[in-house]
N, C-alpha and C positions, 0 to 999 in steps of 0.2 A: 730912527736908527735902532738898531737889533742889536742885543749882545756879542752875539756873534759877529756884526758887522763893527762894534768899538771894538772887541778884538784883535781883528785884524786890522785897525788902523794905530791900536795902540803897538800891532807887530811891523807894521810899515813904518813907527817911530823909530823904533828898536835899528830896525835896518837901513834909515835913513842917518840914522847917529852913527855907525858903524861906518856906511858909506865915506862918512866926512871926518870921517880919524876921529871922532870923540869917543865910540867904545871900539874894544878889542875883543871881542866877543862872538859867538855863534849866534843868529839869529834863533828865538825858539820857534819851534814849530806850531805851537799855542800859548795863548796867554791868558791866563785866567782871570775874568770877570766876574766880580760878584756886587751884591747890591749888600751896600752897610744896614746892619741893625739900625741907625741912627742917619737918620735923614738927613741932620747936618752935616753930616760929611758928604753929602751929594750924593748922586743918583747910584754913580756906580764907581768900585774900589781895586785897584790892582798892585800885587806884592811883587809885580815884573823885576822892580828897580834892587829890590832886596836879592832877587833870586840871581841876577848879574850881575852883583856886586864884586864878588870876589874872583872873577874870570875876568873881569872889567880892570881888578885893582885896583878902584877908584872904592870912598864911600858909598853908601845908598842913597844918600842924602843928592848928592854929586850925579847918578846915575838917574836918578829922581828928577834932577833938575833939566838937564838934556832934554831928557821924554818929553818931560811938562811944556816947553816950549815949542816942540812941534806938537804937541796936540794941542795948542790953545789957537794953531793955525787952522784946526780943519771945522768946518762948516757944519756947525749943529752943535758945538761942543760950548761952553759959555764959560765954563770958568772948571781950572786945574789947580788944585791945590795940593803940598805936599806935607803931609802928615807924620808924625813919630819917625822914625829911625828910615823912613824911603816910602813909602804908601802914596799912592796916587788916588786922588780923590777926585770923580769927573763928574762934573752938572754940565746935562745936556740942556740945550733951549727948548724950550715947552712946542716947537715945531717939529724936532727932532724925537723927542719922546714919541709926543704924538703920528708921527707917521707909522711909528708900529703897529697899529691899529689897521693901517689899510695893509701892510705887508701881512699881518696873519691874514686877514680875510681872503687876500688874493693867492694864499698859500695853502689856504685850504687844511685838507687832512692833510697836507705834507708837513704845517709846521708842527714844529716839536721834533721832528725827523733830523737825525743824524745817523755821521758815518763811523762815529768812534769806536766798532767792532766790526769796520769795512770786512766782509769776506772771511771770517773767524767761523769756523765751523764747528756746530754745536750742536751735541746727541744731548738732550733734555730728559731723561726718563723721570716718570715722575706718577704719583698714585699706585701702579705694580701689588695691590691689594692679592691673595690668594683666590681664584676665583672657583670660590667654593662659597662662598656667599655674597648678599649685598655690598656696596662700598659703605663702610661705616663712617664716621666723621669723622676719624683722624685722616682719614682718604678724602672726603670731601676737603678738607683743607689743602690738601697738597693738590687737587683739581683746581679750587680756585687761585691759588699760588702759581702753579706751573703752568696753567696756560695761562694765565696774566705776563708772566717772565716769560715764554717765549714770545709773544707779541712782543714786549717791551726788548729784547734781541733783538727783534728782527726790525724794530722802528731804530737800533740801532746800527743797522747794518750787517750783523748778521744772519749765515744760511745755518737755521735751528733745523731739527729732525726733533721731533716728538716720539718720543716711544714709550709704550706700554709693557712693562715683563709679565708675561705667564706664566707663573710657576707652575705649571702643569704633571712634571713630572714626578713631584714626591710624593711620601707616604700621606699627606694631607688632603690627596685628589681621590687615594684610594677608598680613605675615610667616607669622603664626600658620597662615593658612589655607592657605600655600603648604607650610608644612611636613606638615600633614595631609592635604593632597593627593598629597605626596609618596609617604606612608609607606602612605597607601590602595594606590598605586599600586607598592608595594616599590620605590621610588625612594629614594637617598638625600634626606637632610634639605638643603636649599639653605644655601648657604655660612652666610647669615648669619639662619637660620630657628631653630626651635628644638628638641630634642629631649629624651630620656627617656622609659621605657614609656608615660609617660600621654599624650602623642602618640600613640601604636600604639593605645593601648586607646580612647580617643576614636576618631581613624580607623575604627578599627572596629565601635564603636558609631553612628558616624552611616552607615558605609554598611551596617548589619543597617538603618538606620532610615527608610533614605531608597533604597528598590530601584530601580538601574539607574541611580543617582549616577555611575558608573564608565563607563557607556555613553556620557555626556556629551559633548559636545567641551569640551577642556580649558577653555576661558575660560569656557562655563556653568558645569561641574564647580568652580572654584576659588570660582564668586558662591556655590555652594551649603556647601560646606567654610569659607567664611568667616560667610555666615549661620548654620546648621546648628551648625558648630562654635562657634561662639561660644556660642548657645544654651544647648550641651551642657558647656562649659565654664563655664558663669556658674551652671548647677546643679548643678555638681561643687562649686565655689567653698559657693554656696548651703549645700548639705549640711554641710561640713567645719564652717561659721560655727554651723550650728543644731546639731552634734555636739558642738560647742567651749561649747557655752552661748549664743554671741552673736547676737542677733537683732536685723534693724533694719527701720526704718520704711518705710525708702526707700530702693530700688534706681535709683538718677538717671544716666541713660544720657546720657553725653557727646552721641551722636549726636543725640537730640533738640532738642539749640539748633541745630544747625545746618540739619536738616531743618525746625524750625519758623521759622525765622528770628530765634530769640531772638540767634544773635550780632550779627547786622548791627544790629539792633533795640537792643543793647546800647551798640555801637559810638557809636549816634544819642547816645542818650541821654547817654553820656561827652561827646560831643562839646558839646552843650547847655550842661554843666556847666564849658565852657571847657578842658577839659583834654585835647581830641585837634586834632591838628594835620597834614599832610602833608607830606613830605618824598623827593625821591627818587622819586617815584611811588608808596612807600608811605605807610602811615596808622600814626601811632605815638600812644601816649600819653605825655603830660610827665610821666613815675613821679620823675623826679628831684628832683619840687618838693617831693615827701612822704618822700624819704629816701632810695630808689632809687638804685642806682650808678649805672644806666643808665635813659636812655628806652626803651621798649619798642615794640615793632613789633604791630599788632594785624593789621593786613594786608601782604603784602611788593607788591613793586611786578610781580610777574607776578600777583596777584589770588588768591595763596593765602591762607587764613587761617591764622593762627596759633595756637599750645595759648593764649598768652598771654589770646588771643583770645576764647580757648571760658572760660578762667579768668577774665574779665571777666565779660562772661556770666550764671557757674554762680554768681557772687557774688550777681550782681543779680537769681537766679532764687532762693537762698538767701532773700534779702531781702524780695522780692514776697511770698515765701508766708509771711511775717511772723515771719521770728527776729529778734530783736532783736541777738543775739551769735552769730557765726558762730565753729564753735572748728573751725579743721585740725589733725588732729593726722597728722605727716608723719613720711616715712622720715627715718632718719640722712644720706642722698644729696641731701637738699632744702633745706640751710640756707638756698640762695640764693634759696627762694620766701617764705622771712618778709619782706624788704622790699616785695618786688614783690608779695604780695596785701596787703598794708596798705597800698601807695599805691594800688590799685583800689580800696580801700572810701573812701581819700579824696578819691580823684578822682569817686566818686559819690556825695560831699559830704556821708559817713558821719562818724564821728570813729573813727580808725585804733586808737586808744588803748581805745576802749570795745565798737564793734560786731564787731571782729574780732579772733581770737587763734587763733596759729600755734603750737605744741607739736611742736619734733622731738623724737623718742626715738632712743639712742643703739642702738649694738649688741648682738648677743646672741650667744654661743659656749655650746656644748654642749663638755660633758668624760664622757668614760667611761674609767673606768680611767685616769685623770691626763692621757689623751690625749684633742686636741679632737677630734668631730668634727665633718665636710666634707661628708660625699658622702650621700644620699639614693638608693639605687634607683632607685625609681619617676617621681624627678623630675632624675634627672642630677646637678647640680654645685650644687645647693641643697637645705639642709633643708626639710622642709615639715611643716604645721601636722599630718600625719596620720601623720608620726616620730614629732614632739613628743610627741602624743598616746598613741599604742605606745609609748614607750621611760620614761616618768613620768606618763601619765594625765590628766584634764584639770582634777583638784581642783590636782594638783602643781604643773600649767603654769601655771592663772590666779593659783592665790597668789603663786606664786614670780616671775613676770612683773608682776604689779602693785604688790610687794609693795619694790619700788623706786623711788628717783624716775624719772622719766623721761630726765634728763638725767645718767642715767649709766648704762654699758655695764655688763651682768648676764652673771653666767657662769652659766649652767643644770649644778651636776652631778648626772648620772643616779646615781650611785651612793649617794649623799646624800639625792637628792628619791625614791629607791625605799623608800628604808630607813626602818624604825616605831624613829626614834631622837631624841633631844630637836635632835637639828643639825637634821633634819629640819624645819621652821618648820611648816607644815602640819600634817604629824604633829601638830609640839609644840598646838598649837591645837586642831585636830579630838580628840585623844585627854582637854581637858581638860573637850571636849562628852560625850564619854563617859564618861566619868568621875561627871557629874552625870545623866547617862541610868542611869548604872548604879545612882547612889543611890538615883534616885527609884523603879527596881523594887526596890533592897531594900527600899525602904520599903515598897513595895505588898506584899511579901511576906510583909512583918513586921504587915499590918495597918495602918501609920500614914500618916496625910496630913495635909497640914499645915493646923495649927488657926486659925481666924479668929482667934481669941484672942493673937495675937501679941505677943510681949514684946520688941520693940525692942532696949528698954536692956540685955536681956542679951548682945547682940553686943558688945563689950565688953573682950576681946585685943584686944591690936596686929593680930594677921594678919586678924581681922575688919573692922579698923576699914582696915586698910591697902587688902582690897579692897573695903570701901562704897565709899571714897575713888576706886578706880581706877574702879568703876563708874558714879559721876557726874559721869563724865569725856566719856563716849562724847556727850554731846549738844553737846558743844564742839568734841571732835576733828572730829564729824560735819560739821557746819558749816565748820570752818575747810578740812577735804579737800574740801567745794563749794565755798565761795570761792576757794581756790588752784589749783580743780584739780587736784588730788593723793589720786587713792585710797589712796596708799601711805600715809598716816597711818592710817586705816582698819586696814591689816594691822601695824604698828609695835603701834597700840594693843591690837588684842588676844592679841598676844603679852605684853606689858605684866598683863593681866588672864588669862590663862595661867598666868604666874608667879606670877603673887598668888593663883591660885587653886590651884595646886598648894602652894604654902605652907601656906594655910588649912587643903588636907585632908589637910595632912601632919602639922599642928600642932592642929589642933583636929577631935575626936572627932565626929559628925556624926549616927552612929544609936548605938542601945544595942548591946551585947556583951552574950551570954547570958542573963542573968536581969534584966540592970539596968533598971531603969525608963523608959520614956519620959516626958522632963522636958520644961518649957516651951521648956528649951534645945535639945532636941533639935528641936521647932517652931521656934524661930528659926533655926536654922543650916541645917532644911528651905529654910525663905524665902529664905535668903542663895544658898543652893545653887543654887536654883529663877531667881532672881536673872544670878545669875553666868551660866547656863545661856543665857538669854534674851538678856542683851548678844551673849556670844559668839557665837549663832545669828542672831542681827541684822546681828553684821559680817559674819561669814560670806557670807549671802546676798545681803549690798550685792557682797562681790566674785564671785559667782558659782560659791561653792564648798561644796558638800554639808556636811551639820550629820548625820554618821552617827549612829547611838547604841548604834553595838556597832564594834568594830575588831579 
């Protein structure tokens, strides 16, 4: 029996009591299962009777007791006990535990799969780095994060859109291209331009690309080193994302609202809405009515437009193409744009609290040999995503970067994320895939596969029962990391079922030794194994990290 399936028999109690005049109440639409810190309370624990208590008008206690009686009628269930002020405490029969086992296996990649963001439509942007250079590692972290959480959407049901912003259009692309001009031309880098070999090595690549670039007069020469190079730049970026694992839907080029007219067009539309006004000769919007410290300037009064501007905008472009929830997930440097894009979704008379959500991620330090490092080669005075990748690989970097909240600063050490050691967290995980890769060839070796004939109840130790337990956990964890946002429960958990599964095959015998027989038991603990296997290779792939079967 699945959690999911006590569930819904603990909600077919709920509605069979109601049936029969004992509550007066709505049936709920879910009921929440959890498995107690404390074993002695039995396998699994529900606060149903507390949460119908007072639409009941009866105690908890009283609501408690109703329930408890038809679940001690259904078939798997061994013993209901009712606890403190209404708590249900359910111990299943060690056949009923145990059938979990063959329900993951035969469920495949789908278990862990739910619907609880059925059809919720969701614009994920996420990384959106300047692409005037490498992705540095505050980007690498939101690579490994954001595509970890849309996976983990869309295992819950949600249609995600991945998208990438180019900032293409500011004064920072122009920089870009003056410095590439430079460097063509063995000219120093301009005071406040940018450098590191991959300016030279760009350079160099656009004029093999583009012959007689150099014969230019300087002011065509710079139009072509700013197109050209950007180009060449955004398929460097490109690469590094599809090297990394991360793939998105949409690459949405800042410069196109302003070439199409979506900002002005935007601006309209704000204004309709009552919330732009003029001042000064510029055009601002009222942000301060939605929480804003400040009003914001959408055009200045010499007729330039502003970023604020093009971020108005990109919202209302998000929007048109039908997300319902727009999620930024931003640098450490951006805290000051959580008020100011949720007063643009309300000032286009969104609700700031539901169609929009802002996620900053804190910082990341590298350590080698107890000392941080700084510096990068190939990109100057920033790490970048293709260090990261050289100095711990790219299983090392998306676990270990997602494998925290986002609102806390991570220390990456290479010495640690290299090493095949239990501190390793990766390692500890990936090696406990291995581990049942490796069983399943002894077993082919040995002849044996596992028998339809399955005996349940013989799972039946503690370390078995402790990982069923962990194991019909993942379709809750799953859930709860898309509701919150947070793939880091995702990697918590299967470190969680790591552990309990290293226990298992350190406590209990798993194939035969020498002459001994294969027993039904040896079929069961095939299933658990096969089981355990399946979860773990599940998580895995929500975050983007290889399921090897040899290390």
């Amino acid at each position: 029996m699945t959690p999911a399936e006590l569930s819904q028999a603990v909600q077919a109690a709920v509605s069979a009591a109601v049936e029969a005049g004992e509550l007066t109440v709505a049936v709920p639409e879910h009921v929440t299962i959890e498995r107690p810190k404390n074993r002695d309370h039995g396998d699994y624990a529900t606060n149903v009777a507390l949460q119908l208590a007072k639409a009941a008008g009866k105690p908890p206690r009283a609501v408690a007791e109703s329930l408890a009686a038809r679940l001690r009628e259904i078939a798997g269930v061994s013993k209901v006990d009712i606890a403190g002020p209404g708590f249900l405490n359910i111990t299943l029969d060690t056949a009923a535990q145990g059938e979990l086992a063959r329900a993951i296996v035969k469920a495949g990649q789908a278990y862990g799969r739910n619907e609880e963001l059925k059809d919720l439509r969701i614009n994920l942007e996420f990384v959106s780095a300047n692409p005037t250079g490498p992705i540095h590692i505050g980007g690498v972290r939101w690579a490994a994060v954001g595509d970890s959480l849309a996976r983990v959407l869309r295992a819950s049901g949600a249609e995600v859109t991945t998208e990438y912003y180019l900032n293409d259009a500011g004064v920072q692309i122009g920089k870009f291209a003056a410095s590439l001009q430079a460097a063509a031309n063995g000219r120093p880098a301009p005071a406040d331009g940018y450098v590191g070999e991959y300016i030279v090595d760009i350079a160099k690549a656009l004029v093999a690309g583009v012959p007689g670039v150099l014969d230019l007069p300087e002011d065509e020469q710079l139009q072509v080193f700013r197109t050209e190079g950007l180009k060449l730049m955004v398929a460097e970026i490109q690469r590094s994302m599809d090297e990394f694992g991360t793939h998105f839907d949409v690459w949405f080029s800042e410069k196109t609202l302003h070439d199409s007219g979506a900002v002005e067009k935007a601006i309209e539309r704000l204004r309709e809405q009552g919330h732009v006004f003029d001042q000064d000769g510029a055009i601002w919007l009222r942000t301060t009515d939605f929480g804003d410290d400040k009003d914001r300037v959408l055009i200045k009064a010499d007729g330039e437009t502003t970023y604020f501007a093009a971020d108005a905008a990109y919202y209302l472009s998000k929007r048109d193409r039908g997300s319902e929830v727009s999620v930024y997930m931003l640098g450490a440097d951006h805290h000051g744009y959580v008020n100011r894009l949720k007063a643009i979704a309300a000032c286009a008379g969104d609700d700031m609290d539901r169609n929009i959500e802002v996620k900053i991620g804190q910082f990341v330090k590298m350590l080698r040999d107890g000392e941080e490092v700084r510096l990068s080669k190939r990109a100057g005075n920033i790490i970048t995503i293709d260090d990261v990748v050289d100095w711990i690989g790219v299983d090392a970097a998306r676990y270990t970067l997602a494998r925290s909240s986002t609102d806390s600063t991570i220390t990456l050490d290479i010495n640690v994320l290299t090493s095949q050691t239990n501190e390793n967290p990766v390692f500890y995980v990936q090696y406990a895939h291995t581990r049942m890769c490796g069983v399943q060839r002894k077993a082919a070796e040995l002849g044996i596969t596992k028998s339809e004939d399955f005996k349940p109840e013989l799972l039946s130790t503690e370390w078995e029962s402790a990982l069923l337990g962990e194991l019909g956990e993942f379709p809750r964890v799953l859930a709860k990391a898309g509701e919150h946002r947070e793939p880091h429960h995702v990697a918590h958990y299967l470190e969680r079922v790591a552990r309990k599964y290293h226990q298992f095959y350190d406590k209990c015998q798993i194939l035969p030794k020498g002459d001994e027989p294969v027993t039904d038991l040896t079929h069961a603990r095939l299933w658990l194994a096969d089981a355990t296997r399946t979860v773990i290779a599940n998580g895995l792939t929500l975050l983007g990290v290889s399921t090897p079967e040899r290390m």
